[in-house]
Steps between C-alpha positions, in 0.01 A plus 500: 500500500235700678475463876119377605405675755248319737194674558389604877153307485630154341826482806417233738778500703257781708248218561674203634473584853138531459506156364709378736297588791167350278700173463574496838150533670348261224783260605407564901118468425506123343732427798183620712253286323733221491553518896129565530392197304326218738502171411243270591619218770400122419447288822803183500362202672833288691486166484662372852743227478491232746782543687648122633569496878844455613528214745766471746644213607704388798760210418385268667138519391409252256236674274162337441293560183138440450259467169218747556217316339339667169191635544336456178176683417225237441330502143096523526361308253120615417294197557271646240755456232566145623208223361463121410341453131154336515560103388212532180225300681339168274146424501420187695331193378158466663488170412725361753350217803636603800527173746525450803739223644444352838756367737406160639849345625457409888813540560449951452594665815223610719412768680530386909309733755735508837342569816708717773664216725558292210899352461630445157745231449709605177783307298833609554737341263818357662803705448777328355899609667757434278855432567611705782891572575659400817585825616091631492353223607283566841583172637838302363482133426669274784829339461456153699674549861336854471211422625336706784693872438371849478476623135885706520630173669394286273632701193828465646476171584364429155826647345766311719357172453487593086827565540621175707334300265684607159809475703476184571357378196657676253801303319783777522738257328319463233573889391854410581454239229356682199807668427383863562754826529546585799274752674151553694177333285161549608183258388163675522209346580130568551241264591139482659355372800118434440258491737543143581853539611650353180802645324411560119586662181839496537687759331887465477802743292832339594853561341539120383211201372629291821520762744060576366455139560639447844316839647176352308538158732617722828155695447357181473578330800390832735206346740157609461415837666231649696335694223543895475125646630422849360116672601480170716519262259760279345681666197809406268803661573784557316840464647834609279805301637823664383794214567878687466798286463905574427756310362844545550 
């Protein structure tokens, strides 16, 4: 086997410094254009967050909220866009009689001249007062033996007499009778005093059918009143009479 001797020109072992150092500097000048290299900078607009306020409170503060009212924008409307459609207009008839009617009742209000001085005497109607209760009543009605008092006086005196009379004219036995539990029963009853003094429209809600009929004959036999005057005049009244009983 013949040994191959390498020629001088073709040994590259003589060159690879020299291409060291050429890979070197290429390497070292795209590190300079890299490093050298400007970008261009694009503006980044920050939206700001609302940030909630921290509240402190104290214990013993009681916190009070409030609705802030909306403030809604308000929407124009162009009153040229807005319009009402013509209604299509129909030809008359020029035919038609137009009369013309005359007004010859007497009785047509008239036109009256008034001279400066003059008085005018005008209708007022008469104003009708209902039923008025006991306890609003300007001026009570008058219990006979009442007669004379101040308006306070005579409300008092008005109730003790009331109250005399159902005792001793109300049959207590007769409860005792009916063969009720034992216990406390009240009867209620309402009735009016009109402007003549009378008692009417009696009204009566009592536990038993006999106990209703003997209040309705006690409520009879109450003498006639002065009548009740309200706006000085004589007015009905009405007068509720509670009547409490027990039975043992």
């Amino acid at each position: 086997m013949k040994n191959v001797k390498k020629l001088p020109t073709k040994q590259l072992e003589k060159f690879s410094t020299i291409f060291t150092q050429l890979g070197l500097v290429l390497v070292l000048f795209i590190v300079y254009l890299t490093l050298e290299h400007k970008t261009e900078q694009k503006p980044v607009v920050a939206k700001q967050f609302h940030q909630p306020e921290t509240v402190y409170l104290n214990p013993d503060e009681v916190p009070v909220f409030k609705r802030e009212p909306k403030n809604e924008p308000k929407i124009k409307v162009d009153q040229k866009s807005v319009f009402l459609e013509d209604e299509p207009v129909e030809k008359g008839d020029n035919d038609i009689i137009t009369e013309t009617i005359v007004n010859l009742d007497p009785t047509e209000e008239e036109t009256v001249e008034l001279n400066e001085g003059d008085i005018i005497e005008v209708d007022i109607p008469e104003t009708v007062i209902e039923d008025v209760p006991y306890d609003f009543v300007q001026n009570a009605p008058v219990f006979k033996g009442c007669e004379g008092l101040s308006k306070e006086e005579n409300r008092i005196c008005f109730d003790k007499k009331m109250k005399k009379f159902v005792q001793r004219n109300f049959d207590v036995g007769l409860a005792n009778d009916l063969g009720l539990n034992s216990g406390k029963y009240r009867i209620s009853t309402q009735f009016i005093i009109d402007d003549k003094g009378n008692v009417v429209d009696i009204k009566i809600r009592a536990p038993h059918a006999k106990l209703k009929l003997e209040t309705k004959e006690l409520i009879q036999k109450l003498p006639k009143f002065s009548p009740g005057i309200q706006h000085n005049r004589a007015v009905k009244v009405k007068y509720n009479l509670p009547i409490s009983f027990i039975i043992e």
